[in-house]
N, C-alpha and C positions, 0 to 999 in steps of 0.2 A: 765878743762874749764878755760878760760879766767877770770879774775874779772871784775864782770861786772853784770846786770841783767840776771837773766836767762831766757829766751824766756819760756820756761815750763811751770814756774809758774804767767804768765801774767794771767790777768781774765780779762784784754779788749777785745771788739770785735775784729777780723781781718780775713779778707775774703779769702779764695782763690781765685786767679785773674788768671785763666786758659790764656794761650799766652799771658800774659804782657811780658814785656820785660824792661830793663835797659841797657843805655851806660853811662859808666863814663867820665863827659869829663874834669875833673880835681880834684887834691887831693890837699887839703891844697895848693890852690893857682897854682898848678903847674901842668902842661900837663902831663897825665899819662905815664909811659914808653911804648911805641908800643909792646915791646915785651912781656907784661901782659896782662893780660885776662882783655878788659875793658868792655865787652856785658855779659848778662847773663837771666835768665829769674825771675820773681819775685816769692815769694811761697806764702805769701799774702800781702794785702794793704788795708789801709785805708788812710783818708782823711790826718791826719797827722804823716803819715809814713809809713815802708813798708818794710817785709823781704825777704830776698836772699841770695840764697848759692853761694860759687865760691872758686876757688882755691888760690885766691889772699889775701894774708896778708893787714889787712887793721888794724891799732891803734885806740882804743878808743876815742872818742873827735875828731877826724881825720874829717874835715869839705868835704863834697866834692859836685860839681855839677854835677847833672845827669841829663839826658834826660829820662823819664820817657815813655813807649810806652805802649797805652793801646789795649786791646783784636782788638778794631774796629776801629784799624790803629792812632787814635787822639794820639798827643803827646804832653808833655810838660816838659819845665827845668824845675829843683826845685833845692834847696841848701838846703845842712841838714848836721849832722850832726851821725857819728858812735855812737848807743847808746848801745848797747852789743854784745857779739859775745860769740859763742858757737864752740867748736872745733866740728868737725864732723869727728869723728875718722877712721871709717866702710872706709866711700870714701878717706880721705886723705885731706878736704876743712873742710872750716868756711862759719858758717851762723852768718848774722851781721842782728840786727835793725839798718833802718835808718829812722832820727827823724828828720821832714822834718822844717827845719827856716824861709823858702820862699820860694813862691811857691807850697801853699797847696794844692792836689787834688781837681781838679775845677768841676769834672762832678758826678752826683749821683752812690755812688758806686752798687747799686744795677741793675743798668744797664750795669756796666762794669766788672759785672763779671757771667760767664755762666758755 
């Protein structure tokens, strides 16, 4: 594992958020590479943050903007920031907390997830 928080032993609430989705549309200031995986699906979220697995190497503290896509099409940026990662050995991918600085989750999460 990564140093970092370990996602395991969190005791906050966080939701499964069945067909959300995430685009990255920049990493510390800078247009992702096209030939990276910059879409992916979320595994849960809350108001201020939200985790996701993917094949893409991403650092600690690594700031980035996303597009956030919720279950009932609504979308929104937000800017956050990498707050832990877990290697995920089985598949060959990392799951990251991201820790959202702006652009908090605007809609009630208990409707946006089914």
């Amino acid at each position: 594992m990564i140093k970092g928080i370990d996602a395991k032993t969190r005791t906050d609430i966080r939701l499964p958020c069945k067909a959300c989705r995430y685009e990255i549309l920049s990493v510390n200031g800078d247009e992702p590479d096209q030939s990276l995986q910059r879409q992916g699906i979320i595994e849960n979220i809350s108001k201020g943050g939200l985790r996701f697995a993917t094949s893409r190497r991403f650092e600690l503290e690594d700031r980035i903007t996303a597009k956030i896509i919720l279950n009932d099409g609504r979308s929104q940026e937000t800017f956050g920031r990498i707050c832990y990662c877990n290697e995920d050995r089985e598949n060959g991918g990392y799951t990251y907390g991201f820790s959202i600085i702006t652009g908090f989750i605007r809609s009630r999460l208990s409707s946006d997830h089914a």
